[in-house]
C-alpha positions as CSV (number, residue, x, y, z in Angstrom):
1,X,-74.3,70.6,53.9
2,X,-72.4,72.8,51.7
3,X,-69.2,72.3,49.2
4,X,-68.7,74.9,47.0
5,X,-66.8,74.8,44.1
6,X,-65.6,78.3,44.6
7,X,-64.6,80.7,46.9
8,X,-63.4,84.4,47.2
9,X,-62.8,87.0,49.6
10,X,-64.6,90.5,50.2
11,X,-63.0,93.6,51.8
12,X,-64.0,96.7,53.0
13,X,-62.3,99.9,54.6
14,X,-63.7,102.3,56.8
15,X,-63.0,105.5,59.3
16,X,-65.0,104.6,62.1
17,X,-64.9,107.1,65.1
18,X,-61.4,108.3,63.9
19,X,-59.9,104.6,63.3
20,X,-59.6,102.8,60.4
21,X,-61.5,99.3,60.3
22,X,-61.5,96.6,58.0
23,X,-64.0,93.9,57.6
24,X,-63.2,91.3,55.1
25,X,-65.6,88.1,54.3
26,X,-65.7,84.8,52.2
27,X,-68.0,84.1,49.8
28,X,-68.8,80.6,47.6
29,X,-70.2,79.5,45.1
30,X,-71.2,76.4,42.8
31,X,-72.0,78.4,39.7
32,X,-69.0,80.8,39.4
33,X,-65.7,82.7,40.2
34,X,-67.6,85.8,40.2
35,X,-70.7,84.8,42.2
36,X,-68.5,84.0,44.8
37,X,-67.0,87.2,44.6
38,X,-70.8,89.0,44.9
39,X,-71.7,87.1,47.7
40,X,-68.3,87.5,49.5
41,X,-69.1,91.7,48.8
42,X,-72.5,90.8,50.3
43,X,-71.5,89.1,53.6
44,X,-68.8,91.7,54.1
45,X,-70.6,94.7,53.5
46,X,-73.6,93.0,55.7
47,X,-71.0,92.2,58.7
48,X,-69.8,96.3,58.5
49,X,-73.3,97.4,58.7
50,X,-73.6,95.7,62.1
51,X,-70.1,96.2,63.5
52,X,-70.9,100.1,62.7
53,X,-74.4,99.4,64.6
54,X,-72.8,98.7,67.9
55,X,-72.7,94.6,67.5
56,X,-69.2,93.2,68.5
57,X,-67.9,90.9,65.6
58,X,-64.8,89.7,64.4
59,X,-63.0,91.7,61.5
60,X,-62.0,88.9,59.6
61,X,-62.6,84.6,59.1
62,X,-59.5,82.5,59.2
63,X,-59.2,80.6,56.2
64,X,-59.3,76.5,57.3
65,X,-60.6,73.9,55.3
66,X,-62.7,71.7,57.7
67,X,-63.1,74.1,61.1
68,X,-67.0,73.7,62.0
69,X,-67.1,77.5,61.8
70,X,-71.1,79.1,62.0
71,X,-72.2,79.7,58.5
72,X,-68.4,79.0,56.4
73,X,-69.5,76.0,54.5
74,X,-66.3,73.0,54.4
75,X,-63.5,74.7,52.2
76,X,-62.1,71.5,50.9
77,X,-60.9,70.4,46.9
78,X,-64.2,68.9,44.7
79,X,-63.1,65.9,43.3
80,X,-66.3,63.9,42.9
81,X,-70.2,64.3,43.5
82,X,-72.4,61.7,43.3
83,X,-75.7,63.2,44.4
84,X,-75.7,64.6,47.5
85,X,-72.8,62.8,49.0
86,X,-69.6,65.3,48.0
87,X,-65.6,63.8,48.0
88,X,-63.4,66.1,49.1
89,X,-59.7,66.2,49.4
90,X,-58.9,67.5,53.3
91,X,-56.1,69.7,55.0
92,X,-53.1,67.0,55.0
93,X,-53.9,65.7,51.5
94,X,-56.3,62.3,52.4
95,X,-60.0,61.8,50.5
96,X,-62.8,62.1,52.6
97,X,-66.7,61.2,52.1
98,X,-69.2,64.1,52.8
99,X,-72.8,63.5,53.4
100,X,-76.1,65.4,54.6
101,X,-77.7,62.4,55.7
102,X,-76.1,59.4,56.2
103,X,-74.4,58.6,59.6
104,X,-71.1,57.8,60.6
105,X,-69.9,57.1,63.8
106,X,-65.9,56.6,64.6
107,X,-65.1,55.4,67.7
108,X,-61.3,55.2,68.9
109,X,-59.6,53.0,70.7
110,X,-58.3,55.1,74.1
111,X,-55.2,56.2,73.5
112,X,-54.2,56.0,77.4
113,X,-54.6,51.9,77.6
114,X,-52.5,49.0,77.2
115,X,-52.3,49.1,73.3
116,X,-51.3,52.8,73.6
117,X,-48.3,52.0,76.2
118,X,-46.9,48.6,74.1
119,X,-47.2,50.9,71.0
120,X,-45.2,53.4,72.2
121,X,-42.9,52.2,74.5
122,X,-42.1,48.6,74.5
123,X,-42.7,48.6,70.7
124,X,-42.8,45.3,68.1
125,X,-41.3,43.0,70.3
126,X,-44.2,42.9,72.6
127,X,-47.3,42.9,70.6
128,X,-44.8,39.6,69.3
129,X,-44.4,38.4,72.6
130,X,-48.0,39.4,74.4
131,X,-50.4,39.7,71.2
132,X,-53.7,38.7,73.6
133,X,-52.5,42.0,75.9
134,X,-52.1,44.3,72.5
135,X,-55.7,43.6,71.6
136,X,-57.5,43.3,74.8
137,X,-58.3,47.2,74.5
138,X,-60.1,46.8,71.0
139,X,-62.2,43.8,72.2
140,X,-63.4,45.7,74.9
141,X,-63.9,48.5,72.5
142,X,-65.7,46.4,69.9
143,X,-67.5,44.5,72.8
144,X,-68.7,47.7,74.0
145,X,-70.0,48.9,70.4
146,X,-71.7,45.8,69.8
147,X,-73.6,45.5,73.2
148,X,-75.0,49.3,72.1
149,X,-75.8,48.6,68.9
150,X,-77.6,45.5,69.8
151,X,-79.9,47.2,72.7
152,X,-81.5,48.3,69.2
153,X,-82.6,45.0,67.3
154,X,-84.7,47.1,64.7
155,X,-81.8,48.9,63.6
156,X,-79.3,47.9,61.0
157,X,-75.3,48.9,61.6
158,X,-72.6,48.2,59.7
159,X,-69.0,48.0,61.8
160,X,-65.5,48.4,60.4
161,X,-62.1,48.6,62.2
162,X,-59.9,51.4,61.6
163,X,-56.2,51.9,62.7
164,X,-57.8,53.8,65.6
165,X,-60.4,52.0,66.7
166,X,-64.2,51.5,65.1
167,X,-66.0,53.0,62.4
168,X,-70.3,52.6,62.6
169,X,-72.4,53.4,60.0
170,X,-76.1,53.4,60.4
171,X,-77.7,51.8,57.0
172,X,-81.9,51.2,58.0
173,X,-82.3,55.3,57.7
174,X,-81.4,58.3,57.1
175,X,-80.7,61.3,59.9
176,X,-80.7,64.6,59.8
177,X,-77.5,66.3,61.8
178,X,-79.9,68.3,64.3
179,X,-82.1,65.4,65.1
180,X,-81.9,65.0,68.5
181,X,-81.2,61.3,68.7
182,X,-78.3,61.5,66.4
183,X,-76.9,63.4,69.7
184,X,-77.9,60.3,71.6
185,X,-76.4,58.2,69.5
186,X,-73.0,59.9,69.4
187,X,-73.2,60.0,73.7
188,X,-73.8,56.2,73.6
189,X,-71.4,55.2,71.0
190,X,-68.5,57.6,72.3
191,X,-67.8,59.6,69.5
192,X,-65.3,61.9,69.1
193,X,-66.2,65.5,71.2
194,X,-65.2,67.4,68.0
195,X,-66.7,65.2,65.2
196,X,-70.3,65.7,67.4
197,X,-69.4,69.7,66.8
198,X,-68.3,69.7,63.3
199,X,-71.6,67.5,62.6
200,X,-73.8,69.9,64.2
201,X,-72.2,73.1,62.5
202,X,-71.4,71.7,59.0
203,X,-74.8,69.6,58.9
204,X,-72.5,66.9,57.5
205,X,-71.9,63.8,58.8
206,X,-68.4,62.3,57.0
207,X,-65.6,59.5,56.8
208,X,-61.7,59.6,55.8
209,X,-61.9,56.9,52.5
210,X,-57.9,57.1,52.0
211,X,-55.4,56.4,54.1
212,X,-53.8,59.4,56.3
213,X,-50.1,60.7,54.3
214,X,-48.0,59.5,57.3
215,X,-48.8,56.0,57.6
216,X,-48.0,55.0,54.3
217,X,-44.6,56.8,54.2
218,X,-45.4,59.8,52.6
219,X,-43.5,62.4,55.1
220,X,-43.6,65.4,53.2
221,X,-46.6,67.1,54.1
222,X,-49.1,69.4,52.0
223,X,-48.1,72.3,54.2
224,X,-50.8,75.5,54.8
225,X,-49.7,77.0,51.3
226,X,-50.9,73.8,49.8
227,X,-53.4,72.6,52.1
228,X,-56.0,75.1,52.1
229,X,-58.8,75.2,49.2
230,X,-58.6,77.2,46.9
231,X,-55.0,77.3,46.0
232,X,-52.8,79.9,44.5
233,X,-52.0,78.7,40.7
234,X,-48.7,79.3,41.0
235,X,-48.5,76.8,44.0
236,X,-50.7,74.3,41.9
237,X,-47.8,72.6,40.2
238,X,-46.1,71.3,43.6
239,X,-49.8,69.9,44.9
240,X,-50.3,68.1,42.1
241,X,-47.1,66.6,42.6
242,X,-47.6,65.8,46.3
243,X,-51.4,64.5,45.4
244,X,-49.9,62.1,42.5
245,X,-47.2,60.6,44.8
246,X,-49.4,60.4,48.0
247,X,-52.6,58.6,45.1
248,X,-50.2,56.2,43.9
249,X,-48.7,55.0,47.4
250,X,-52.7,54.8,49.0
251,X,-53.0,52.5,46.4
252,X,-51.9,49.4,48.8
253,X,-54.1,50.3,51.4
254,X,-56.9,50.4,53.3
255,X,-58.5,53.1,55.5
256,X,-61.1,50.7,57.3
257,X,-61.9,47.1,57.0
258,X,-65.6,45.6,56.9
259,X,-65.9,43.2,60.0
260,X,-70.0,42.6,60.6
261,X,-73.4,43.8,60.7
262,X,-75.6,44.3,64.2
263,X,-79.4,44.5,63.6
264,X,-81.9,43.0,61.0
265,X,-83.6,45.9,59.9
266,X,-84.1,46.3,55.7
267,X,-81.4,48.7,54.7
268,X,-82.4,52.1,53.3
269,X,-81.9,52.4,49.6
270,X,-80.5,55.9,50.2
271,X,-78.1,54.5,52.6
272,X,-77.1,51.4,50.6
273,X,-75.6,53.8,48.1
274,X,-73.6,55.7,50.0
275,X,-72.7,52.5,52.5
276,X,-71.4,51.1,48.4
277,X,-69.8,54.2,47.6
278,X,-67.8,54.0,50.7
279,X,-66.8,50.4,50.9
280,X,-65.2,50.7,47.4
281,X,-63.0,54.0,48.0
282,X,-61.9,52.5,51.6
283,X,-61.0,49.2,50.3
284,X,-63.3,47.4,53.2
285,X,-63.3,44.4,51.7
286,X,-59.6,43.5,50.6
287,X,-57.1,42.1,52.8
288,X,-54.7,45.1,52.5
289,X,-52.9,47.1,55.8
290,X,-54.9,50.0,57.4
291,X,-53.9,52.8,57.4
């Protein structure tokens, strides 16, 4: 897993059989502005050498924060490292938790069943009226989770509800993202098709620990200009003023609640830390609205 602190762009321009070409490159960095810079030069000047050796490759990368692109480490705001586990600010504005090692599984709640339909069609007054029929989807969900995660009695999993559905994290080991029965696991537990990619191709494995912009009334969004690390300093001014308003309104929230453990294996002390770390920036154990 990599989060650099900094990141530039290379460029180079050739005549190539006549034409003109262009090969530009990002480069990053923990150390500096300006080994960024060397290493963008680097990948761009290595990425020309092969385009002008007959290999097909794209001209340019796109610049997106979290896009489980081969070889562009997560382009994502710094704002705390505690070892190896990295917090970073994503695309619309919430915290997330990065980690090499430590698993997290989020499993939603299908959008197509009953709770889907009463949400968005019948509203309120239903859930009111039929509350069992409004959570019979999560129970199956949770039943389903629980039946999994029990099939493995030397494990140890923690479980949490989300506003989508589930969030699992596995606390008796560690895992790396390529071991195969990380794969497995995410088959078993359903996880989401593109958090299994972005695992794989980030080597990260990670969790939203603030509540997403929109469900705590925060309409205005970051917008691309804003959104995308690093940011222009003369656009600075207007995030910070979108990240102080969206921090202080999180503040009454939750982004997962704590709701049981499956498994009596001994946690992993590696593990217990992060599992802390992430209980106390998602607000799992106070009684306050998910979002």
């Amino acid at each position: 897993m990599i989060v650099p602190n900094h990141w530039a762009e290379g460029r180079i321009r050739e005549r190539i059989d006549g034409k003109q070409v262009t090969m530009r490159r990002f480069g990053w960095s923990d150390e500096s502005q300006e080994a960024a810079q060397a290493h963008a030069d680097e990948r761009t000047r290595e990425a020309m050498a092969r385009f002008k050796a007959g290999e097909t490759r794209a001209r340019f990368e796109y610049k997106r924060a979290y896009n489980g692109a081969e070889g562009v480490p997560i382009r994502e705001e710094v704002l705390e490292r505690h070892g190896t586990t990295v917090i970073t600010r994503n695309g619309y504005g919430a915290r997330c938790l990065n980690t090499p090692d430590v698993l997290f599984v989020d499993v939603d709640v299908p959008e197509g069943s009953l709770r889907g339909w009463l949400n968005g069609v019948l509203g309120p007054l239903l859930r009111l009226v039929a509350p069992s029929l409004a959570e019979e989807p999560w129970v199956r969900t949770e039943r389903r989770v629980r039946e999994t995660l029990a099939a493995r009695p030397r494990e140890r999993w923690r479980i949490y509800r989300t506003p989508a559905g589930f969030r699992l994290l596995a606390v008796h080991r560690t895992f790396a993202t390529d071991d195969p029965e990380v794969m497995s696991l995410f088959e078993a537990l359903g996880a989401d098709p593109v958090y299994r990619i972005m695992c794989a191709r980030q080597h990260c494995f990670r969790a939203r620990v603030s509540p997403k912009p929109w469900r705590i009334g925060v309409e205005k969004h970051l917008g691309p200009a804003n959104a995308t690390w690093p940011i222009k300093p003369t656009r600075m001014p207007q995030r910070q003023r979108w990240v102080e308003d969206y921090e202080r309104r999180s503040r009454g929230y939750a982004s997962c609640r704590f709701v049981g453990e499956v498994g009596d294996a001994r946690p992993d002390p590696a593990a217990e830390v992060v599992q802390r770390l992430h209980d106390a920036m998602c607000g799992a154990d106070r009684e306050l609205p998910l979002a």
